[in-house]
N, C-alpha and C positions, 0 to 999 in steps of 0.2 A: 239518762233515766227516761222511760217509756212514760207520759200523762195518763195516766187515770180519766182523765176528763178533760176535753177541749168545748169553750162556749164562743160556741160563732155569732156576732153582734153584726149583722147586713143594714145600713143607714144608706137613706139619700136625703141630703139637707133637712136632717133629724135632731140637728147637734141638741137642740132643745134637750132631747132625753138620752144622749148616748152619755154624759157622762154620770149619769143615775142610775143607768144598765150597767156599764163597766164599773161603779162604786158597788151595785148590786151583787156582784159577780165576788168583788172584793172583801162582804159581811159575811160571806157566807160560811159556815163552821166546818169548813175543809182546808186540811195544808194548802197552803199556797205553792207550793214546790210541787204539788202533783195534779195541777191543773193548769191552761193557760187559755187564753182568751187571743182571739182574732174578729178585728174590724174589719170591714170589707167597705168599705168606703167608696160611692160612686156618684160622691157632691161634688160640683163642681168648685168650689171654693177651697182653694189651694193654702191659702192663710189656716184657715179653718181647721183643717187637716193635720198642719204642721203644726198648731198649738195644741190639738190634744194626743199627739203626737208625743211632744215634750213632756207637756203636765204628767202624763202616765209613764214615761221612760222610768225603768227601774224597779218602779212599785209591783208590777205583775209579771211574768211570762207574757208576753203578747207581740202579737204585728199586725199589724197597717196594713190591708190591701188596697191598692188605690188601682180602682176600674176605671 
């Protein structure tokens, strides 16, 4: 099935607000099935990465781009 809607979330060592923007993304009163979400991630911090990585696995459509 084709998205309706892609939200692209661009961070560098933002974590502070990226899981607010990506919860933001998650209140909003649209299926969830006909949108999906992309980070583009170009922190350095590799741990970082990988734990919201996890935390979010499953909950949304979404990938990780790591610059």
């Amino acid at each position: 099935m084709t998205k309706c809607i892609t939200v692209a979330i661009c961070t560098y060592n933002r974590y502070d607000v990226l899981e607010s923007a990506i919860n933001s993304c998650l209140s909003q009163d649209f299926p969830k099935d006909e949108f999906d979400v992309i980070v583009v991630d170009n922190s350095p911090d590799a741990d970082l990465k990988q734990h919201y990585a996890d935390q979010f696995a499953g909950i949304v459509p979404w990938k990780l781009i790591i610059d």
